[in-house]
TORFITI-196982 format. One record per atom (N, C-alpha, C, O): residue number from 1; atom name; y, x, z negated. Coordinates in steps of 0.05 Angstrom, whole numbers. Atoms other than C-alpha are relative to their C-alpha. Example, Ala and Ser with C-alpha at 12.3 -4.5 7.8 and 13.67 -1.06 7.14 Angstrom:
2
1, N, -24, 18, 0 .
1, CA, -90, 246, -156 .
1, C, 24, 18, 0 .
1, O, 24, 39, -13 .
2, N, -24, -16, 1 .
2, CA, -21, 273, -143 .
2, C, 22, -15, -14 .
2, O, 44, -5, -18 .
//
This chain:
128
1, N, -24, 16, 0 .
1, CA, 0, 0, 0 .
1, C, 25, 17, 0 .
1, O, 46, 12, 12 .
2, N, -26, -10, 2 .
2, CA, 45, 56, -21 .
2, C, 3, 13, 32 .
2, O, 25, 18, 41 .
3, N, 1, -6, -27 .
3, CA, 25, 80, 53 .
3, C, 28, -12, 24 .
3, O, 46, -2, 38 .
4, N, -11, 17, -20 .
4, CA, 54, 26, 88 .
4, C, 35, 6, -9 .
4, O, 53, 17, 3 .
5, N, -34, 0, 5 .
5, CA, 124, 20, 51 .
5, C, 12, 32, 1 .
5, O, 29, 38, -16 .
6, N, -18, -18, 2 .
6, CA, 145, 88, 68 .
6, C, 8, 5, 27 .
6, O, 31, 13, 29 .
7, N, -1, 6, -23 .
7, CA, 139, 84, 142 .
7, C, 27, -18, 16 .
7, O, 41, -17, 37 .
8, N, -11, 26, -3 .
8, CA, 175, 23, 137 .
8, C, 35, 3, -4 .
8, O, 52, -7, 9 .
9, N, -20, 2, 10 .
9, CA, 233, 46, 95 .
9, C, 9, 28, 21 .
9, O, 30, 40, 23 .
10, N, -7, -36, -21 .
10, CA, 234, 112, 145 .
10, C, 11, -13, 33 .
10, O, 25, 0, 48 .
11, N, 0, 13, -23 .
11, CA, 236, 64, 205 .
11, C, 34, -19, -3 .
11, O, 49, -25, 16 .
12, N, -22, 17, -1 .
12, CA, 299, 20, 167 .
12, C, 17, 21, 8 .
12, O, 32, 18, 27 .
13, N, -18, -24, 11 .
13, CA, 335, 87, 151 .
13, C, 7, 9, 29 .
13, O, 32, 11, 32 .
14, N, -10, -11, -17 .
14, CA, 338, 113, 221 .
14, C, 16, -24, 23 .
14, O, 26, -17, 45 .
15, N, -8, 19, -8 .
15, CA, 362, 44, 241 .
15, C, 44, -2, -10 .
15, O, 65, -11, -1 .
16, N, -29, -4, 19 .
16, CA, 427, 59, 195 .
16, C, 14, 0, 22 .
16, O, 28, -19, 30 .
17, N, -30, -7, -14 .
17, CA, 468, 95, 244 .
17, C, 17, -20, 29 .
17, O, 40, -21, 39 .
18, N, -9, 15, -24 .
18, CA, 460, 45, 303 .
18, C, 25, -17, -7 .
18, O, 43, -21, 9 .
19, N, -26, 22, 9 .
19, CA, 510, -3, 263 .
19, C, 32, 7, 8 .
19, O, 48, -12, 11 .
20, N, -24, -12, -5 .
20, CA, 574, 45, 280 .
20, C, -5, 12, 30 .
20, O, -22, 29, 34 .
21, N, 4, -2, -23 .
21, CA, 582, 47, 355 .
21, C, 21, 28, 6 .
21, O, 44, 32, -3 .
22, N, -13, -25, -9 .
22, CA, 599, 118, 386 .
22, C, 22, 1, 18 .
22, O, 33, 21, 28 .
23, N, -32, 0, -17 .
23, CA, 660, 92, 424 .
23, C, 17, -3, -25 .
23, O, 40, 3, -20 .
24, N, -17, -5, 15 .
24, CA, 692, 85, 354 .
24, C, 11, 26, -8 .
24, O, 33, 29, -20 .
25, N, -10, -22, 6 .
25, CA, 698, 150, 347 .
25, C, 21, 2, 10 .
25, O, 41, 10, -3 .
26, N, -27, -12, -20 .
26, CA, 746, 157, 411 .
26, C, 23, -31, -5 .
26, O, 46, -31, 4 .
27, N, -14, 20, -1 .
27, CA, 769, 84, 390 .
27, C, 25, 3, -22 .
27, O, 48, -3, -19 .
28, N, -23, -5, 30 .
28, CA, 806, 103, 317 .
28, C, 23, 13, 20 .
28, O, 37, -2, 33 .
29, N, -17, -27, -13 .
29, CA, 847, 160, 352 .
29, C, 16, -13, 21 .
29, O, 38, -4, 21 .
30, N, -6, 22, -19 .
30, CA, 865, 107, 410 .
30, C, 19, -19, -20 .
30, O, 40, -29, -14 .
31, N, -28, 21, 10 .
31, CA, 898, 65, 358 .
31, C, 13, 4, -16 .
31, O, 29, -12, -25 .
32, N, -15, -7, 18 .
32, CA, 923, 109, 312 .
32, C, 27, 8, 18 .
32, O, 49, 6, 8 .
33, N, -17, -10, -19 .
33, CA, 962, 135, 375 .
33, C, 21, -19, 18 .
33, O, 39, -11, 33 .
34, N, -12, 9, -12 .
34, CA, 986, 73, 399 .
34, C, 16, -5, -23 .
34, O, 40, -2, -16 .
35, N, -11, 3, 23 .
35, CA, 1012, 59, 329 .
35, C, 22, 7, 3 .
35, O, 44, -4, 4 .
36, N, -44, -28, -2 .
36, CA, 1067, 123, 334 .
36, C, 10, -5, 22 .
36, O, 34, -5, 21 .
37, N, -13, 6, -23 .
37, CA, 1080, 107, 404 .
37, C, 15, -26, -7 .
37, O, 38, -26, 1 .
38, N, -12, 18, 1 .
38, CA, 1098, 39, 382 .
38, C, 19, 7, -14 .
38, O, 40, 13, -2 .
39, N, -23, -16, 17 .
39, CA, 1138, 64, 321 .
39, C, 27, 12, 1 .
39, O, 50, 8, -8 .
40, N, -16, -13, -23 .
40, CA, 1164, 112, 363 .
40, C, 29, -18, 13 .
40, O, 53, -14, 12 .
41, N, -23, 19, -11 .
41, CA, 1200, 57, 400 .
41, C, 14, -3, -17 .
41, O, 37, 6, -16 .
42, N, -9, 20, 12 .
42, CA, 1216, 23, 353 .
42, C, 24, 6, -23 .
42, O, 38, -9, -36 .
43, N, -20, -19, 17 .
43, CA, 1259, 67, 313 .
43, C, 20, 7, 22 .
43, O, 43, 1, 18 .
44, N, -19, -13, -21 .
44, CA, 1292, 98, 377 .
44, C, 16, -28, 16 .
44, O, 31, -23, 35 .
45, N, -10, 16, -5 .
45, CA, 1314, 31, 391 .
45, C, 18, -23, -13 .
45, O, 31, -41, -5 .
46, N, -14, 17, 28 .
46, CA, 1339, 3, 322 .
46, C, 22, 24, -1 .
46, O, 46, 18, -3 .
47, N, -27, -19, -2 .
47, CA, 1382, 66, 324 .
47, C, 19, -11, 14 .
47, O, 40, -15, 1 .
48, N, -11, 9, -15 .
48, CA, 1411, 39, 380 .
48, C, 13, -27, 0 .
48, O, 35, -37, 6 .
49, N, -7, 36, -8 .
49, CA, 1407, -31, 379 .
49, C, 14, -17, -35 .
49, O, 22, -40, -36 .
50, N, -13, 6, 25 .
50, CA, 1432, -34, 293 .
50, C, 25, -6, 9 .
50, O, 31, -29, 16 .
51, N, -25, 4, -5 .
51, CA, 1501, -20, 308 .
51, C, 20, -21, 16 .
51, O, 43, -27, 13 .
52, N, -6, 14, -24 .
52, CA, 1507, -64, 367 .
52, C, 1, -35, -11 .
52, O, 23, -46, -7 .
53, N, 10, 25, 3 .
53, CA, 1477, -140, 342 .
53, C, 19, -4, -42 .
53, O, 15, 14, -59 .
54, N, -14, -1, 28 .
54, CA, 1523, -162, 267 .
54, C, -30, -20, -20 .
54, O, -33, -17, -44 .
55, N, 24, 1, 8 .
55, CA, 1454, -199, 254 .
55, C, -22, 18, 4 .
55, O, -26, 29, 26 .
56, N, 11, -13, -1 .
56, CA, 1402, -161, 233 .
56, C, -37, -11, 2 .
56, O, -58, 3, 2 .
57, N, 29, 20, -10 .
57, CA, 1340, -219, 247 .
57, C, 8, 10, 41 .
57, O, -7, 21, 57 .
58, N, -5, 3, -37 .
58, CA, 1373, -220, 327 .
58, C, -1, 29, -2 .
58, O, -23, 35, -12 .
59, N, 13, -31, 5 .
59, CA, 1372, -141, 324 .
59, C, -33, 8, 9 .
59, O, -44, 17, 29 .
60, N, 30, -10, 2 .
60, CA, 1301, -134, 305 .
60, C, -16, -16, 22 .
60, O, -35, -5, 35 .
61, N, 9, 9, -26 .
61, CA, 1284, -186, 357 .
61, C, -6, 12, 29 .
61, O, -25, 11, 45 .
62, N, -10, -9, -26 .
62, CA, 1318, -151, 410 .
62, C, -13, 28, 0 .
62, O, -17, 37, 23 .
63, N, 13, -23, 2 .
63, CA, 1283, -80, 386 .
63, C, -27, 1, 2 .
63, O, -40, 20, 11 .
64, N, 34, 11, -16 .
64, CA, 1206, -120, 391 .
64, C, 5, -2, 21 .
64, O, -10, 12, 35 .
65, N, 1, 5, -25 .
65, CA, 1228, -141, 452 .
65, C, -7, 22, 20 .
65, O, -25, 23, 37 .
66, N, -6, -29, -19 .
66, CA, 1253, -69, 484 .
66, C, -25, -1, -7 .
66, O, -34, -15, 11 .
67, N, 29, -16, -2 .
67, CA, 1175, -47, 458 .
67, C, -23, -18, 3 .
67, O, -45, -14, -7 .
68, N, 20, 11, 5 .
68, CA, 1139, -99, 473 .
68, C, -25, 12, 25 .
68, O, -47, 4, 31 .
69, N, 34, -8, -15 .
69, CA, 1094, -59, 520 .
69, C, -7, 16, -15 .
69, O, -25, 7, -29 .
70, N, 13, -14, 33 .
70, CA, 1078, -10, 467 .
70, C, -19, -17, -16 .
70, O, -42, -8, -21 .
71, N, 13, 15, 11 .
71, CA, 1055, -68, 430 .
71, C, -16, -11, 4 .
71, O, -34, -20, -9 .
72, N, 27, 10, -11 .
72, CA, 1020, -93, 479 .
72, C, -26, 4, 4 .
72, O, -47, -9, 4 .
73, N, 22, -14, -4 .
73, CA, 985, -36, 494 .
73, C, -20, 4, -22 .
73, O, -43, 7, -16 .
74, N, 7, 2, 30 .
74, CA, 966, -32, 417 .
74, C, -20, -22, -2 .
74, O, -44, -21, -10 .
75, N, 23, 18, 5 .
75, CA, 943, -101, 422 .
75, C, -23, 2, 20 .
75, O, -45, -2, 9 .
76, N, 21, -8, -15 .
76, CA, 897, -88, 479 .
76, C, -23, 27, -12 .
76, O, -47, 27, -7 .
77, N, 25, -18, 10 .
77, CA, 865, -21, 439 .
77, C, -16, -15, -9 .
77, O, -38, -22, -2 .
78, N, 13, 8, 28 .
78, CA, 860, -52, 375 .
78, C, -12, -20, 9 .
78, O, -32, -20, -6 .
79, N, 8, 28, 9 .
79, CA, 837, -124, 395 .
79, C, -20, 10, 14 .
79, O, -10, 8, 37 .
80, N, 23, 0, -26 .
80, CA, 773, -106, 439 .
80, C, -12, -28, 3 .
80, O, -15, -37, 25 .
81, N, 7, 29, -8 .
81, CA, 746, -179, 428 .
81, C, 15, -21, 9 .
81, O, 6, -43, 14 .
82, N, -21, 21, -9 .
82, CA, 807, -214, 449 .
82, C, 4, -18, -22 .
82, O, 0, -41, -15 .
83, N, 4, 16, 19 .
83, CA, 814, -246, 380 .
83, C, 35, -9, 0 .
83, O, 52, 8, -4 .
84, N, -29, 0, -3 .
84, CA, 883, -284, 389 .
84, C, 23, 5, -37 .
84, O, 47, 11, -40 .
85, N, -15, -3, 26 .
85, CA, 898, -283, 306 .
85, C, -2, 33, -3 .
85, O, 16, 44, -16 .
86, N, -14, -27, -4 .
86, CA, 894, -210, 317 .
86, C, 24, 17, 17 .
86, O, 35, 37, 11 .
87, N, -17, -4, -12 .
87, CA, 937, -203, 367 .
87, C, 24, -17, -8 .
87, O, 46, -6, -4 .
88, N, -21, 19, 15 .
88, CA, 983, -250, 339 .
88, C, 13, 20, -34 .
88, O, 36, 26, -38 .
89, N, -14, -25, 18 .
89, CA, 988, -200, 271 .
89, C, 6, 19, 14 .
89, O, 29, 26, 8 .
90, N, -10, -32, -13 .
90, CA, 995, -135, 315 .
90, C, 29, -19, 6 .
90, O, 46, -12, -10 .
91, N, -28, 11, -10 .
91, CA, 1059, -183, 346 .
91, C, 12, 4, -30 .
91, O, 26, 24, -34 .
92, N, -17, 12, 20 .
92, CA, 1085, -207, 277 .
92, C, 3, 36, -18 .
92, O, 23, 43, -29 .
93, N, -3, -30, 18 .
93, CA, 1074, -131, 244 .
93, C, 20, 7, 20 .
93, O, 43, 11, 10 .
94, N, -25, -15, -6 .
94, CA, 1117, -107, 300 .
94, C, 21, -14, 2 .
94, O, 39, 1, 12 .
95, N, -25, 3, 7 .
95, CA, 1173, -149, 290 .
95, C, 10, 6, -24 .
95, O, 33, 13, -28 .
96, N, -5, -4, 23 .
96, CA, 1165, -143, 219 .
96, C, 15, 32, -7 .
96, O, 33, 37, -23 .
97, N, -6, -24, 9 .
97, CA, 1172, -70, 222 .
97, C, 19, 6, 14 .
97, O, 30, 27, 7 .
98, N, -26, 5, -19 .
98, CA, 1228, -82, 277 .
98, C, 27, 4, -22 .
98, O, 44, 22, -23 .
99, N, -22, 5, 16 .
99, CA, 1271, -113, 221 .
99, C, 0, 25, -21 .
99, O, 23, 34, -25 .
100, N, -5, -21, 8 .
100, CA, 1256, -53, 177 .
100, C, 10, 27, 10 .
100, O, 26, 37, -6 .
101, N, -12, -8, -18 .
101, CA, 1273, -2, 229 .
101, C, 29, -1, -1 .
101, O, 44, 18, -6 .
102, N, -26, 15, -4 .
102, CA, 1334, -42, 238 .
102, C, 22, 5, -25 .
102, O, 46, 11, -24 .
103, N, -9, 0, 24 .
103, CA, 1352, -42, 169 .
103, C, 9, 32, -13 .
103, O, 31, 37, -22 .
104, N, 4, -20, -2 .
104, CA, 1334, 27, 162 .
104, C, 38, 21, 7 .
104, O, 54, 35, -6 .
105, N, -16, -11, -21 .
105, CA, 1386, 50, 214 .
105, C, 26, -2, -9 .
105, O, 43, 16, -7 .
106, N, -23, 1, 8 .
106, CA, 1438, 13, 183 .
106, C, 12, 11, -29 .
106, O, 36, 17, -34 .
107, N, 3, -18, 25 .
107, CA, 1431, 41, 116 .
107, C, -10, -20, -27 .
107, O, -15, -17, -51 .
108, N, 12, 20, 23 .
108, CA, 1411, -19, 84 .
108, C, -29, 4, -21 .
108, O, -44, 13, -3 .
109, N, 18, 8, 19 .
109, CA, 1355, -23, 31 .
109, C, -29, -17, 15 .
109, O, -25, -41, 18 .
110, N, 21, 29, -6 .
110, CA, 1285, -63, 59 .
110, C, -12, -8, -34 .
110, O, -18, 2, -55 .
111, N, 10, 10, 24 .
111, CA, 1264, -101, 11 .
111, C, -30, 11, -7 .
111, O, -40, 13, -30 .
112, N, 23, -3, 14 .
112, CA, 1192, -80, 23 .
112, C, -12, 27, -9 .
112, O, -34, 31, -19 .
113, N, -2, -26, 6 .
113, CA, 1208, -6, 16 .
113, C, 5, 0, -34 .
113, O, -6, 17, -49 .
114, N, -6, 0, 25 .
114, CA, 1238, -27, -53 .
114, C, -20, -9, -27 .
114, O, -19, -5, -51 .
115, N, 26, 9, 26 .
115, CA, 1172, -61, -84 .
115, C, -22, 23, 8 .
115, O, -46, 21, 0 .
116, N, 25, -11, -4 .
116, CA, 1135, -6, -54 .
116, C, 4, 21, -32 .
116, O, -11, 23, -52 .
117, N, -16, -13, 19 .
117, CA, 1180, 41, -98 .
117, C, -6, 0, -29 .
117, O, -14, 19, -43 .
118, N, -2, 17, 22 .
118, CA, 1180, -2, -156 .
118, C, -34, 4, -13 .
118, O, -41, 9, -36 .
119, N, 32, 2, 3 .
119, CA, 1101, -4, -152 .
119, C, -14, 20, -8 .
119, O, -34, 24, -22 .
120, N, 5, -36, 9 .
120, CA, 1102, 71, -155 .
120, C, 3, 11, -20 .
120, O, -10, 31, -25 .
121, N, -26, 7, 24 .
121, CA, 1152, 64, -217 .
121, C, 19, 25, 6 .
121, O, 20, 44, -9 .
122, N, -6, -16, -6 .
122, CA, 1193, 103, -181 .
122, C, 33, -17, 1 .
122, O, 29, -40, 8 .
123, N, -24, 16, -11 .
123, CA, 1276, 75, -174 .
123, C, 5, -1, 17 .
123, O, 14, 21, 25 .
124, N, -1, -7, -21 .
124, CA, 1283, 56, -113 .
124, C, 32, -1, 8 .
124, O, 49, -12, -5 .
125, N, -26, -7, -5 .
125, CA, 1345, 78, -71 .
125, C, 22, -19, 10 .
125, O, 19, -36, 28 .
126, N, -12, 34, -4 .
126, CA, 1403, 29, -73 .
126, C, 6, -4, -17 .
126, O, 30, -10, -19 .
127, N, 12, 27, 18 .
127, CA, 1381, -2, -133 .
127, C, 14, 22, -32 .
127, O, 15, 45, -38 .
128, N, -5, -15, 32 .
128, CA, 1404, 19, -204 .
128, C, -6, -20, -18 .
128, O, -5, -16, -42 .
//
């Protein structure tokens, strides 16, 4: 009996690695890269585009917009199943991080820089 179960458990074991497909390897690196490319924009365009817009929602709009092929291309790495609530967060993260950007540029405070801070117990800058 102890025969059989070792065969068995030698047969699950080499089954392990199939679960992680060898295009992830080149897949991480693929979206870590579209990430900074997006980024990338997206900063080089809130520089630009802060000063310009006295709202800072219409701004960040107008700074997703300029990148939205960046983002697109992002969502095409990342989503390989076509899942539309994932592509729908990759959208909503890059506006979100649009308006930070944006914020950024102008010298304002983000609010979610300030609970990151806070979380750290660190004072965040701005703030007294």
């Amino acid at each position: 009996m102890r025969f059989a179960v070792v065969p068995f458990i030698l047969l699950l074991g080499a089954c392990e690695g199939s679960f992680v497909s060898v295009g992830d390897r080149w897949h991480t690196p693929q979206i870590e890269q579209a990430y900074v490319a997006r980024d990338v924009c997206l900063a080089r365009n809130a520089a630009t585009e802060a000063p310009v817009n006295i709202d800072a929602a219409v701004a960040a709009r107008s700074v997703a917009q300029a990148c939205s092929s960046q983002t697109e291309k992002l969502v095409a790495i990342a989503n390989r199943d076509g899942d539309s609530k994932v592509a729908t967060n990759i959208r909503q993260n890059s506006q979100f991080r649009a308006m930070g950007y944006v914020l950024r540029a102008r010298g304002q405070v983000n609010p979610s820089e300030v609970m990151e801070q806070a979380a750290a117990g660190r004072t965040p800058l701005g703030v007294e």
